[in-house]
mmCIF file of the N, C-alpha and C atoms, coordinates in Angstrom:
data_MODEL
# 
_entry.id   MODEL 
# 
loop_
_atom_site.group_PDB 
_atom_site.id 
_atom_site.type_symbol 
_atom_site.label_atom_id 
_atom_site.label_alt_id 
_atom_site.label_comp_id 
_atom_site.label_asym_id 
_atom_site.label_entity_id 
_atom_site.label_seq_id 
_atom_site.pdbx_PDB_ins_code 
_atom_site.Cartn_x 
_atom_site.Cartn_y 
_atom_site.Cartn_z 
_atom_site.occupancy 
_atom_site.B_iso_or_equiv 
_atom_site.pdbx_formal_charge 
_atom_site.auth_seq_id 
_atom_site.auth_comp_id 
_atom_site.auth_asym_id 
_atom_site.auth_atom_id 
_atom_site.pdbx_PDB_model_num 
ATOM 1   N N  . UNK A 1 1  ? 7.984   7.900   17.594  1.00 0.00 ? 1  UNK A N  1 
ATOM 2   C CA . UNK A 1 1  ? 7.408   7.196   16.470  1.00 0.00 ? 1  UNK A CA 1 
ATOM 3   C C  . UNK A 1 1  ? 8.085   5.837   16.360  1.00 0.00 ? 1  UNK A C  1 
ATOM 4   N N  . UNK A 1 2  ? 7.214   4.820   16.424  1.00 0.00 ? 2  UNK A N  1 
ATOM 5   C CA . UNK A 1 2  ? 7.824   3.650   16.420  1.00 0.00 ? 2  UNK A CA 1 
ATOM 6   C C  . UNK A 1 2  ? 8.217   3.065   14.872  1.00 0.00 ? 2  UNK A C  1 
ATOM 7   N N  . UNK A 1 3  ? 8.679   2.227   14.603  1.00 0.00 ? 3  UNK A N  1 
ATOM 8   C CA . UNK A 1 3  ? 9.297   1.407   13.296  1.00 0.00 ? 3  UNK A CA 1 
ATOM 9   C C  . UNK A 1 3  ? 8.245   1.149   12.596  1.00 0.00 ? 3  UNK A C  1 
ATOM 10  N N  . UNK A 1 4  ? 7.749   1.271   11.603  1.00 0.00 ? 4  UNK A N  1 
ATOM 11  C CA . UNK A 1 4  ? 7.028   0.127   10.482  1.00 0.00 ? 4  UNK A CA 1 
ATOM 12  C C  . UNK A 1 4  ? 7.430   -1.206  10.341  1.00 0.00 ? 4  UNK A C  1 
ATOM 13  N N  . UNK A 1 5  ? 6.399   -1.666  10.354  1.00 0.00 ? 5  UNK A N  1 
ATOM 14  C CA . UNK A 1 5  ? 6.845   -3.299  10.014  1.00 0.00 ? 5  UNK A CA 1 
ATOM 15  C C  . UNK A 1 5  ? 6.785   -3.741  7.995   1.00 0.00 ? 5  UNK A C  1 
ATOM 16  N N  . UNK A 1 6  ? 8.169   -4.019  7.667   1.00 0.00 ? 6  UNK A N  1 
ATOM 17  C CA . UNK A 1 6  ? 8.129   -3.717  6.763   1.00 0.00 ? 6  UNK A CA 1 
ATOM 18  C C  . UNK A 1 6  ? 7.084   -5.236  5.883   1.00 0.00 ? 6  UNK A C  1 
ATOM 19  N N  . UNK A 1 7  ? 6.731   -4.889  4.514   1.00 0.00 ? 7  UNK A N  1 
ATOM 20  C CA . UNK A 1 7  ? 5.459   -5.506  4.128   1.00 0.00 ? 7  UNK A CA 1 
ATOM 21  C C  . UNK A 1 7  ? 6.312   -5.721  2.340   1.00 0.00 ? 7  UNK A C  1 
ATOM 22  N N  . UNK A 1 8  ? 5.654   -6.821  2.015   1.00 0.00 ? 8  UNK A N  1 
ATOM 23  C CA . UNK A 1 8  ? 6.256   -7.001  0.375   1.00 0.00 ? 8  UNK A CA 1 
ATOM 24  C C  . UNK A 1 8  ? 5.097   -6.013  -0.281  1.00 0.00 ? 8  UNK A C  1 
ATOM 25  N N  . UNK A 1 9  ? 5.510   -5.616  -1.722  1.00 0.00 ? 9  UNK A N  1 
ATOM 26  C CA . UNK A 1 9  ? 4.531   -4.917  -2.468  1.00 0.00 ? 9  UNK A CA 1 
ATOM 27  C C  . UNK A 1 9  ? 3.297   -5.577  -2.469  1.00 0.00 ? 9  UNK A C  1 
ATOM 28  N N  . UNK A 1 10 ? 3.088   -6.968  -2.627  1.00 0.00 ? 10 UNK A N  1 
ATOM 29  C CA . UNK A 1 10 ? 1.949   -7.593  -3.067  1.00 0.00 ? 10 UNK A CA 1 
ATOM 30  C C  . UNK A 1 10 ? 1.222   -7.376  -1.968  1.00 0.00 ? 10 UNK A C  1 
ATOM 31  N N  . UNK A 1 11 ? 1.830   -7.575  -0.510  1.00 0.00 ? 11 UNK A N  1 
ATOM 32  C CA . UNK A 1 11 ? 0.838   -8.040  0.635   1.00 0.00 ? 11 UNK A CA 1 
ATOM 33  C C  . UNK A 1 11 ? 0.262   -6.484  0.963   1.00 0.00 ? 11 UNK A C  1 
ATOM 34  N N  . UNK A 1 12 ? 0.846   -5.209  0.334   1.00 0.00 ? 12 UNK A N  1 
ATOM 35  C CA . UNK A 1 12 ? 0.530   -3.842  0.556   1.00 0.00 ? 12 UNK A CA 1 
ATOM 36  C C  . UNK A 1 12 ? -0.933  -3.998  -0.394  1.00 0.00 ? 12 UNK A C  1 
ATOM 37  N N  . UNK A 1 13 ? -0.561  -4.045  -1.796  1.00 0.00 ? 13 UNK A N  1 
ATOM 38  C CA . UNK A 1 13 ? -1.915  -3.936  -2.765  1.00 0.00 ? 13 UNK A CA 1 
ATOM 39  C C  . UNK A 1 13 ? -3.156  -4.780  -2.034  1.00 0.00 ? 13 UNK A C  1 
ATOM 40  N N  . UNK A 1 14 ? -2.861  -6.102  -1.397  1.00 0.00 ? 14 UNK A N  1 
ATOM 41  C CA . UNK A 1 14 ? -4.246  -6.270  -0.627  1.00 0.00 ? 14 UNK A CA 1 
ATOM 42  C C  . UNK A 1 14 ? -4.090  -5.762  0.334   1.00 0.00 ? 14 UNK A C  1 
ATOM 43  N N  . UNK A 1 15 ? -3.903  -5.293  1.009   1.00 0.00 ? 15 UNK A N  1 
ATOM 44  C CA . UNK A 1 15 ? -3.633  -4.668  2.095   1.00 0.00 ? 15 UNK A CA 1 
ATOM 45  C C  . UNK A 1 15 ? -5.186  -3.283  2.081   1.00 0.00 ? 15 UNK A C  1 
ATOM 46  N N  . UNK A 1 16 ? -4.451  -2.426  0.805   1.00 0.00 ? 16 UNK A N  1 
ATOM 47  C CA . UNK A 1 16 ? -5.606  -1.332  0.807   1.00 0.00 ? 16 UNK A CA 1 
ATOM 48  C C  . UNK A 1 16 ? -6.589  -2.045  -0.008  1.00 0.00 ? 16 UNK A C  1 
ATOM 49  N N  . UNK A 1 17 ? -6.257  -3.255  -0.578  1.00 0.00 ? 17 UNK A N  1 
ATOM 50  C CA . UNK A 1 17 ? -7.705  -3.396  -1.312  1.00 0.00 ? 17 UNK A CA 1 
ATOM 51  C C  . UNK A 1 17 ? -9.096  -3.660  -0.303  1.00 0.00 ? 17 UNK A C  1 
ATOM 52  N N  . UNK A 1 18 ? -8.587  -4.056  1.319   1.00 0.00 ? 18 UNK A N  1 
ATOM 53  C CA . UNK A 1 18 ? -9.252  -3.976  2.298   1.00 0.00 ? 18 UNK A CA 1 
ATOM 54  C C  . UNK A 1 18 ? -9.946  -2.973  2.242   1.00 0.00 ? 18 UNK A C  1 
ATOM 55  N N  . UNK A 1 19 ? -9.610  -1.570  2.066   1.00 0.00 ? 19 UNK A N  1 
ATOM 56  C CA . UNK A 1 19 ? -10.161 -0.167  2.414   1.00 0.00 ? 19 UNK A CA 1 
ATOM 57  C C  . UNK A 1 19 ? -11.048 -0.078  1.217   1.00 0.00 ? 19 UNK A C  1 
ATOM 58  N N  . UNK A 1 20 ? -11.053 -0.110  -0.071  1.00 0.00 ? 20 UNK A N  1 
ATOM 59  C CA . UNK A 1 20 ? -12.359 -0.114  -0.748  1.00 0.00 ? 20 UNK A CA 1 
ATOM 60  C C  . UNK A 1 20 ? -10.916 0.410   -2.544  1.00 0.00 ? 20 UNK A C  1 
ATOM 61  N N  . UNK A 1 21 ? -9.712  0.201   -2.481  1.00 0.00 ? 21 UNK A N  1 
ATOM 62  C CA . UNK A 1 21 ? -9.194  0.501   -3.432  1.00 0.00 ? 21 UNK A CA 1 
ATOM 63  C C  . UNK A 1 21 ? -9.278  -0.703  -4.512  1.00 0.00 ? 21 UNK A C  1 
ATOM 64  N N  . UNK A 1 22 ? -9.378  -0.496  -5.737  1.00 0.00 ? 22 UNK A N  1 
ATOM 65  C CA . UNK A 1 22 ? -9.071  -1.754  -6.689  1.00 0.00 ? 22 UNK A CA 1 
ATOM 66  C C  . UNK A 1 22 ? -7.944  -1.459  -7.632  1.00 0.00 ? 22 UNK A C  1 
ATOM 67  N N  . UNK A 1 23 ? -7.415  -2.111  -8.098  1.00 0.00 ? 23 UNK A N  1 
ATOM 68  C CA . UNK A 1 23 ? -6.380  -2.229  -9.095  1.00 0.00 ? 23 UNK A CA 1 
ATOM 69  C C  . UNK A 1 23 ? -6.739  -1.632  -10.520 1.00 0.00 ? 23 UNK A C  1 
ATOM 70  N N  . UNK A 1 24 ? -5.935  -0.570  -11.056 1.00 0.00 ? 24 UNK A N  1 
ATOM 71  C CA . UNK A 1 24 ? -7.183  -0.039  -12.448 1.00 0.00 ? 24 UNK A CA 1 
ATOM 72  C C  . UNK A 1 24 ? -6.092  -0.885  -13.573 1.00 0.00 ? 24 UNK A C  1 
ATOM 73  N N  . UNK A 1 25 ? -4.959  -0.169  -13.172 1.00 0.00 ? 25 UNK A N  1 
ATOM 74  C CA . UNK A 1 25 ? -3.992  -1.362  -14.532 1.00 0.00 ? 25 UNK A CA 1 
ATOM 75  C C  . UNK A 1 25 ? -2.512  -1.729  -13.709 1.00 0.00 ? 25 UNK A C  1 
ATOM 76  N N  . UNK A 1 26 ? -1.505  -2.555  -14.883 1.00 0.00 ? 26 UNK A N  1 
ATOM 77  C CA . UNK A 1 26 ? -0.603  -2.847  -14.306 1.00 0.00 ? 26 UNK A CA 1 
ATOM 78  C C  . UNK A 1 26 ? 0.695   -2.478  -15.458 1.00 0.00 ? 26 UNK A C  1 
ATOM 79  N N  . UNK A 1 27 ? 1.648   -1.163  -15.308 1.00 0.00 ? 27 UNK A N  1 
ATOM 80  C CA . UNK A 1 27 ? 2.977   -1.286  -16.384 1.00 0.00 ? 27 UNK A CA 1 
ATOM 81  C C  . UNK A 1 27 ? 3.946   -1.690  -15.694 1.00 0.00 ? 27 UNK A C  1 
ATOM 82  N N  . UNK A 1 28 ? 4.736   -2.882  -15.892 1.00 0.00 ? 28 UNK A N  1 
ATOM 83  C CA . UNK A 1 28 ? 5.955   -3.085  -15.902 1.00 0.00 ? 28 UNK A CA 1 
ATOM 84  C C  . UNK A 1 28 ? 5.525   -3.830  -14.672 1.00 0.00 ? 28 UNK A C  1 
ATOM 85  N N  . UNK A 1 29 ? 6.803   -3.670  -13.144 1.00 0.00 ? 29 UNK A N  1 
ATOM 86  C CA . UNK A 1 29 ? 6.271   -4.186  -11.134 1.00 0.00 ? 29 UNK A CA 1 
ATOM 87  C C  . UNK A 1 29 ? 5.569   -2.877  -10.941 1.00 0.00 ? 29 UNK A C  1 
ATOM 88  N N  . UNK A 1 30 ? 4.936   -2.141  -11.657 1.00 0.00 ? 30 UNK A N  1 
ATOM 89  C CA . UNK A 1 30 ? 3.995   -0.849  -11.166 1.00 0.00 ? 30 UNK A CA 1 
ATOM 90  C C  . UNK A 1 30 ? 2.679   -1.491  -10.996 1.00 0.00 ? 30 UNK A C  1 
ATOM 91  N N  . UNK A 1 31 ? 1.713   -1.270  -10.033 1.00 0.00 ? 31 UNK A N  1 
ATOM 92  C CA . UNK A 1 31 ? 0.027   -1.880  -9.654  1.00 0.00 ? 31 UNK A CA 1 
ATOM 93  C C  . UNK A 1 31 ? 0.004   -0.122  -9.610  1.00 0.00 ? 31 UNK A C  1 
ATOM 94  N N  . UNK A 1 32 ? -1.315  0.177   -10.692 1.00 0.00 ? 32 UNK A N  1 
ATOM 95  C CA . UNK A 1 32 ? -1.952  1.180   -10.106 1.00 0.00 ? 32 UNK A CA 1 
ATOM 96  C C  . UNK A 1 32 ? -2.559  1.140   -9.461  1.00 0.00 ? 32 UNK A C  1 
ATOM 97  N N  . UNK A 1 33 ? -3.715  1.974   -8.569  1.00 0.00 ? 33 UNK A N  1 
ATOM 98  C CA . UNK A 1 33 ? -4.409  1.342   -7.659  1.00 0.00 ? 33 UNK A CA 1 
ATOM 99  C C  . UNK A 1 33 ? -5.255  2.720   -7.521  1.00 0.00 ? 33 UNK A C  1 
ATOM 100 N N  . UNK A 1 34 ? -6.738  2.768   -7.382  1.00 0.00 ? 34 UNK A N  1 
ATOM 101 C CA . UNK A 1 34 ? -7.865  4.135   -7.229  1.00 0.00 ? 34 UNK A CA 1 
ATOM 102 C C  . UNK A 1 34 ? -8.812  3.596   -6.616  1.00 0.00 ? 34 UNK A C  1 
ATOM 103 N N  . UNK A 1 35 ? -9.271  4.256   -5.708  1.00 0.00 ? 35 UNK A N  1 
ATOM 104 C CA . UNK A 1 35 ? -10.674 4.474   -4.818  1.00 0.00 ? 35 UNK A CA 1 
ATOM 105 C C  . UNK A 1 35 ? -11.863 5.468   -5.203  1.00 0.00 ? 35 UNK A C  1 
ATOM 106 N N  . UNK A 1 36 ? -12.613 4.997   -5.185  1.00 0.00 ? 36 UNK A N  1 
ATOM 107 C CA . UNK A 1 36 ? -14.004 5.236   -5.892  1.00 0.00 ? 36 UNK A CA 1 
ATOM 108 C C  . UNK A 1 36 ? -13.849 7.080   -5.300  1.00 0.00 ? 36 UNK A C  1 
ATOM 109 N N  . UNK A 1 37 ? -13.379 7.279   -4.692  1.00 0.00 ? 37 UNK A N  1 
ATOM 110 C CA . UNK A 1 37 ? -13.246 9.085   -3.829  1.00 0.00 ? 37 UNK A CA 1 
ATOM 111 C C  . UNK A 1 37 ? -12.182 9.396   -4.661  1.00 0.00 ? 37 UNK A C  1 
ATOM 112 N N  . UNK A 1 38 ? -11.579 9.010   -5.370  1.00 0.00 ? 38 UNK A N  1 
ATOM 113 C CA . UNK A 1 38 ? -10.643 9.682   -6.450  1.00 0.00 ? 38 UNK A CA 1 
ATOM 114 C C  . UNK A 1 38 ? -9.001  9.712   -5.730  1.00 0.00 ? 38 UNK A C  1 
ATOM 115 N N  . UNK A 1 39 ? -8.959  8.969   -4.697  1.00 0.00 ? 39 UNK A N  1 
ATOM 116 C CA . UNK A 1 39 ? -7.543  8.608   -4.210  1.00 0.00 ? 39 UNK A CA 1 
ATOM 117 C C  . UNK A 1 39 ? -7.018  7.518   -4.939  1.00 0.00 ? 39 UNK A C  1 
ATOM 118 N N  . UNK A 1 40 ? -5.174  7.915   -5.710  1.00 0.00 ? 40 UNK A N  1 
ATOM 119 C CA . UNK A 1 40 ? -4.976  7.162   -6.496  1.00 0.00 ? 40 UNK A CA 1 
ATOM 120 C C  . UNK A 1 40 ? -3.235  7.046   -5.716  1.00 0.00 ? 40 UNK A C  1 
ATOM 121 N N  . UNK A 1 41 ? -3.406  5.305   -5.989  1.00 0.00 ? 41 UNK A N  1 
ATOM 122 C CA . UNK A 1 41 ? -1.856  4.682   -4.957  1.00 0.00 ? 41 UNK A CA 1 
ATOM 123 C C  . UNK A 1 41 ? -1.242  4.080   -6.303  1.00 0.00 ? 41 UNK A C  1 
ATOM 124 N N  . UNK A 1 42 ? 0.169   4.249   -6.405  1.00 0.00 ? 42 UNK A N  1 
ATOM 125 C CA . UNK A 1 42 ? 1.188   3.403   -7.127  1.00 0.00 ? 42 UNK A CA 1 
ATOM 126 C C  . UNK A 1 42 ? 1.917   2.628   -6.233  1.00 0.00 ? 42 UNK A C  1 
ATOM 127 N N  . UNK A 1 43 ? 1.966   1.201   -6.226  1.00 0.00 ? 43 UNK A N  1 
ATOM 128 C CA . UNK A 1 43 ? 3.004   0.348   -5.525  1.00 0.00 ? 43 UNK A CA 1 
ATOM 129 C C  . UNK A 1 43 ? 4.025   -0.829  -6.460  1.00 0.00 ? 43 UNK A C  1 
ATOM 130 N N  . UNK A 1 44 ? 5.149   -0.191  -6.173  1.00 0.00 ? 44 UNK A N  1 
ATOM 131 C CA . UNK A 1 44 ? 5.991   -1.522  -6.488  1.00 0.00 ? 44 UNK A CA 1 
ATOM 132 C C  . UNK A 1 44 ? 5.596   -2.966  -6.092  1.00 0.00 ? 44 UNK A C  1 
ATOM 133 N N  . UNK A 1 45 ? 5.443   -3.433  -7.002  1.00 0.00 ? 45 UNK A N  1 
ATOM 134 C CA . UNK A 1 45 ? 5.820   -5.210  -6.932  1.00 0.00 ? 45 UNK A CA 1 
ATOM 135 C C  . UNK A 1 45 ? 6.856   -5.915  -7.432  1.00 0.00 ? 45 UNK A C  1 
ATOM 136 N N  . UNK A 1 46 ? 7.518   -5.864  -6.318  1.00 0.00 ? 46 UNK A N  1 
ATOM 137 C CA . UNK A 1 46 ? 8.930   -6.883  -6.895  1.00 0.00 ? 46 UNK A CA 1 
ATOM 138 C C  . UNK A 1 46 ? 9.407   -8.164  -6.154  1.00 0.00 ? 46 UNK A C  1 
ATOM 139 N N  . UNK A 1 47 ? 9.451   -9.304  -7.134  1.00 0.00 ? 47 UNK A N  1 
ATOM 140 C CA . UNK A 1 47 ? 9.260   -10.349 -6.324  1.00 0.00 ? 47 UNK A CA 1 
ATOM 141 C C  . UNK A 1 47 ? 10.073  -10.621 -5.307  1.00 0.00 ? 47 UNK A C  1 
ATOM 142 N N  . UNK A 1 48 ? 10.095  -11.065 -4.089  1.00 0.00 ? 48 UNK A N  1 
ATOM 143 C CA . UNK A 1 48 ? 11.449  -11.334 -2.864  1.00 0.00 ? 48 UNK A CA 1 
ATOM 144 C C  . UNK A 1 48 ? 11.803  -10.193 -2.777  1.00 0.00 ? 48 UNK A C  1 
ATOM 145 N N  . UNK A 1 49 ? 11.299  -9.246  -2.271  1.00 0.00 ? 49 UNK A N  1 
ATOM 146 C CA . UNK A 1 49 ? 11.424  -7.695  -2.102  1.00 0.00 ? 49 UNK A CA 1 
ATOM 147 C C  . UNK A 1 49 ? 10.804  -6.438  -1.017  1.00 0.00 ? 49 UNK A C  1 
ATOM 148 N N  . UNK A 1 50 ? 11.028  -6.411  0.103   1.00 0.00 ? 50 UNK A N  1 
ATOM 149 C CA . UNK A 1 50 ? 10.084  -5.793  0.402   1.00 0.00 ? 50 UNK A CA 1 
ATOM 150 C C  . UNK A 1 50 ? 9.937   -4.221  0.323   1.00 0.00 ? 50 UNK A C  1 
ATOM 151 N N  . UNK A 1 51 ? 8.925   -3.571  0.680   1.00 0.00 ? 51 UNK A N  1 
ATOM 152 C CA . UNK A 1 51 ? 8.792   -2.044  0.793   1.00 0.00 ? 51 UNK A CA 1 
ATOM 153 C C  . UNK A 1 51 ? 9.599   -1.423  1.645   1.00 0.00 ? 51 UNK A C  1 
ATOM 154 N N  . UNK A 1 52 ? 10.304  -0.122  1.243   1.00 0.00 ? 52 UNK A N  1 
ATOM 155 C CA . UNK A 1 52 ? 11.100  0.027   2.529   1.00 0.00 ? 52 UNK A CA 1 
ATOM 156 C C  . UNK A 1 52 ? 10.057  1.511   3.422   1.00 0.00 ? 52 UNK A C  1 
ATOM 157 N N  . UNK A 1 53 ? 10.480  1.505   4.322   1.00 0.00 ? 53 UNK A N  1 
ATOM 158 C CA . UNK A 1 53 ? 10.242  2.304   5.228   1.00 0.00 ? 53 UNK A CA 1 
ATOM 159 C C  . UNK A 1 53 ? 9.651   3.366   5.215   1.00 0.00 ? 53 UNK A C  1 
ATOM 160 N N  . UNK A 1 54 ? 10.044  4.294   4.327   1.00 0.00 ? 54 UNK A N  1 
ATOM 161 C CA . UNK A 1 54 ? 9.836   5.422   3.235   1.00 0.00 ? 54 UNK A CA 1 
ATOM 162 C C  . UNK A 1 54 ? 8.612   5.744   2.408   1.00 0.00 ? 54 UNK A C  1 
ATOM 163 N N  . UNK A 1 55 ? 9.185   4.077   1.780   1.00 0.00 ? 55 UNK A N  1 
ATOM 164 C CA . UNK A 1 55 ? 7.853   4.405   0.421   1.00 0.00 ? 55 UNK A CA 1 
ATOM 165 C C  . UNK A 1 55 ? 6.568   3.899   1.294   1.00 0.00 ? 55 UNK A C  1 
ATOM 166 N N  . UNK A 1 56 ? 6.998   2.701   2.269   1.00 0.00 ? 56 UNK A N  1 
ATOM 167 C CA . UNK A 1 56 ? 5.663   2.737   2.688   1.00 0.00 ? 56 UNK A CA 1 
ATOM 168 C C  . UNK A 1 56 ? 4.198   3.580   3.422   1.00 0.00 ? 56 UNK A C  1 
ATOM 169 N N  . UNK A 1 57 ? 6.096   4.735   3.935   1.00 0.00 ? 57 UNK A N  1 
ATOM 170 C CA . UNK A 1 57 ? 4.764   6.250   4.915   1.00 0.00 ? 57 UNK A CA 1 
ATOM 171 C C  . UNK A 1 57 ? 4.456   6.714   3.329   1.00 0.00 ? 57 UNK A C  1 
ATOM 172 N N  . UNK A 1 58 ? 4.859   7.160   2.312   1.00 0.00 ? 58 UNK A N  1 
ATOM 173 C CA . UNK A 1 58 ? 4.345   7.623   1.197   1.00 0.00 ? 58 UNK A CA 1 
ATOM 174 C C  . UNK A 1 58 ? 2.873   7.127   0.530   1.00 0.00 ? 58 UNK A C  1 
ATOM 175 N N  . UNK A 1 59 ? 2.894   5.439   0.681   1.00 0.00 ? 59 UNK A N  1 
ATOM 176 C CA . UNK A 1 59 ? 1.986   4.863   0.178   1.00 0.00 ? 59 UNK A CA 1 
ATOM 177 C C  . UNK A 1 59 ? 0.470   5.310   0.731   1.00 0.00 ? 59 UNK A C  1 
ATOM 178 N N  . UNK A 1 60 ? 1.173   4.992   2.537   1.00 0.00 ? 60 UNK A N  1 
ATOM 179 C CA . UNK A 1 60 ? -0.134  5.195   3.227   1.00 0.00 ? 60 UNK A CA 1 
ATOM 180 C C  . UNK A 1 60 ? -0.537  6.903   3.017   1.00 0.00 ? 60 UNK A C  1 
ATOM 181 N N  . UNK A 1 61 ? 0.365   7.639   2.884   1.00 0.00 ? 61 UNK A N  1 
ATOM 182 C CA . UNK A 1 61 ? -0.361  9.143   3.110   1.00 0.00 ? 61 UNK A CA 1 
ATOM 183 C C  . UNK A 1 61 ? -0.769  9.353   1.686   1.00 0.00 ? 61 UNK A C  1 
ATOM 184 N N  . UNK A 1 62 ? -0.943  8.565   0.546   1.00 0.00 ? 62 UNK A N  1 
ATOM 185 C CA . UNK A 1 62 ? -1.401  8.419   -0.735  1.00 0.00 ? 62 UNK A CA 1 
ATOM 186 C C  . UNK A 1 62 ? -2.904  8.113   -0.584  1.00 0.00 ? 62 UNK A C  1 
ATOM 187 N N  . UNK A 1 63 ? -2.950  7.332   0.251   1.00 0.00 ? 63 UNK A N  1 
ATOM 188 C CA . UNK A 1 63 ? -4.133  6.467   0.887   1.00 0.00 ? 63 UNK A CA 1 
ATOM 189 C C  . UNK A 1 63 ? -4.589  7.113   1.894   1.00 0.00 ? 63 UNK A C  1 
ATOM 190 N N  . UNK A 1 64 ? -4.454  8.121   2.415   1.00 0.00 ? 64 UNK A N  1 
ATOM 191 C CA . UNK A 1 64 ? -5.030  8.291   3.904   1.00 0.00 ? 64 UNK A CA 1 
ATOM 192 C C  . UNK A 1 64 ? -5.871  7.978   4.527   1.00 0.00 ? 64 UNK A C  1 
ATOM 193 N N  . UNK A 1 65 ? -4.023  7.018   5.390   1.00 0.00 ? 65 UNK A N  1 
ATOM 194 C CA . UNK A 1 65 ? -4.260  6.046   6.049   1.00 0.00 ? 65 UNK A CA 1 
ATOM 195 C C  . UNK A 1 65 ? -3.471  6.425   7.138   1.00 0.00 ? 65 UNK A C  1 
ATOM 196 N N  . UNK A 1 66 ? -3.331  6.546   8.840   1.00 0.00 ? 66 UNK A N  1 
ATOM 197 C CA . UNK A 1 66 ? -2.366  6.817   9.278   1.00 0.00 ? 66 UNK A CA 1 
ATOM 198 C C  . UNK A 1 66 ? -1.788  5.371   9.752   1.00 0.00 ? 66 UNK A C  1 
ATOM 199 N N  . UNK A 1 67 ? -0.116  5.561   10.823  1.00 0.00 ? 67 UNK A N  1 
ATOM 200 C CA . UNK A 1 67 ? 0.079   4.433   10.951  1.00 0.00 ? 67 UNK A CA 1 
ATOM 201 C C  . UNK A 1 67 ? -0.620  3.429   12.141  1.00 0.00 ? 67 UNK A C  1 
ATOM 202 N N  . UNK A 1 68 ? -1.472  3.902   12.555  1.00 0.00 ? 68 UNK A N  1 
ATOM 203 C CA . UNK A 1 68 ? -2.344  3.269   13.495  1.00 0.00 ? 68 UNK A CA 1 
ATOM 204 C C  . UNK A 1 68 ? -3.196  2.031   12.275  1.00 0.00 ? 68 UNK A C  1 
ATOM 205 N N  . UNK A 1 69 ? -3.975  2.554   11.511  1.00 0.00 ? 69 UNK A N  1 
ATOM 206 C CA . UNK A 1 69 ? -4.294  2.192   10.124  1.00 0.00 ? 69 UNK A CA 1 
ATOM 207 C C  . UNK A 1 69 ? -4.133  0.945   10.029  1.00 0.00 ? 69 UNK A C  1 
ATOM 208 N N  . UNK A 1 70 ? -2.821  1.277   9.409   1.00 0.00 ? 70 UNK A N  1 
ATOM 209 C CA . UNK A 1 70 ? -1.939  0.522   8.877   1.00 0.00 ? 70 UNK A CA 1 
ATOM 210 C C  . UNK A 1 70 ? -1.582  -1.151  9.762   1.00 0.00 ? 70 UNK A C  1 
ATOM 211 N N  . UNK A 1 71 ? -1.083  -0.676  10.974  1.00 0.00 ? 71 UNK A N  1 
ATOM 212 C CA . UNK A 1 71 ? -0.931  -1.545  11.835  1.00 0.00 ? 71 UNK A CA 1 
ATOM 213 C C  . UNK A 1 71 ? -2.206  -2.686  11.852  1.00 0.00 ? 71 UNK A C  1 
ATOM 214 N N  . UNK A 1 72 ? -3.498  -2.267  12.227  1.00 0.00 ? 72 UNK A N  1 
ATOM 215 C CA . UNK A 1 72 ? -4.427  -2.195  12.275  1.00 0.00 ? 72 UNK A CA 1 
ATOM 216 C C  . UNK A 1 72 ? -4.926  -3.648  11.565  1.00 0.00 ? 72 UNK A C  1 
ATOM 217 N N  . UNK A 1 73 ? -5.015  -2.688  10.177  1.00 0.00 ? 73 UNK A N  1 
ATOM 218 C CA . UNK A 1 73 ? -5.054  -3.286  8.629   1.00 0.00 ? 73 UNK A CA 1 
ATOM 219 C C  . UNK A 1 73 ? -4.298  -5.012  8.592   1.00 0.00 ? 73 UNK A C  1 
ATOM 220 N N  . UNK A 1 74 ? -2.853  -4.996  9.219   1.00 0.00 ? 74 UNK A N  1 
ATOM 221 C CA . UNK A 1 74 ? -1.984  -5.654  9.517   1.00 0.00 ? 74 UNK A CA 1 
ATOM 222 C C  . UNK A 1 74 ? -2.149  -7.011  9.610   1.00 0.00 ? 74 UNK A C  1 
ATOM 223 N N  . UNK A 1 75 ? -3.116  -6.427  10.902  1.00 0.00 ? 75 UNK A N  1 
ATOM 224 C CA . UNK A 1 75 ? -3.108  -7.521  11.744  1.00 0.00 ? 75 UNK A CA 1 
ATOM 225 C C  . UNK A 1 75 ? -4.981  -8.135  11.572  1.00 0.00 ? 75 UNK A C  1 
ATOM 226 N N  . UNK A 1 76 ? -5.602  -7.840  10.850  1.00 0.00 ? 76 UNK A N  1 
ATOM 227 C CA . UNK A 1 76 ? -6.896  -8.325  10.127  1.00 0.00 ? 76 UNK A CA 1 
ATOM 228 C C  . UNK A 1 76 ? -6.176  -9.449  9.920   1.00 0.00 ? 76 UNK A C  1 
# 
């Protein structure tokens, strides 16, 4: 399994907004985030910050998305 390339919160929220997710509200650096299929993503936004490693396999398997996906997604 190779490395993730790590991504800031913001560039993640467009990231899936590619896939068909929109933003429903925002508390605090929390973006909620739901897809019309009832898949629902929380991502940190914190400014000069990026996602680490972790939360980002979390995000995507929130999203199922694998990391091919992701990469993918990336590089659009």
């Amino acid at each position: 399994m190779s490395k993730l390339p790590l991504i800031s919160g913001k560039s993640m929220c467009s990231l899936i907004e590619k896939i068909g997710f929109f933003r429903v509200r925002q508390k605090g650096s929390h973006v909620f985030m739901t897809h019309p299929d009832g898949r629902n993503v929380v991502v940190p936004v914190h400014k000069g910050e990026d996602l680490g490693r972790g939360l980002i396999r979390t995000i995507l398997k929130e999203a199922d998305l694998t990391n091919d996906d992701y990469l993918q997604l990336r590089n659009k």
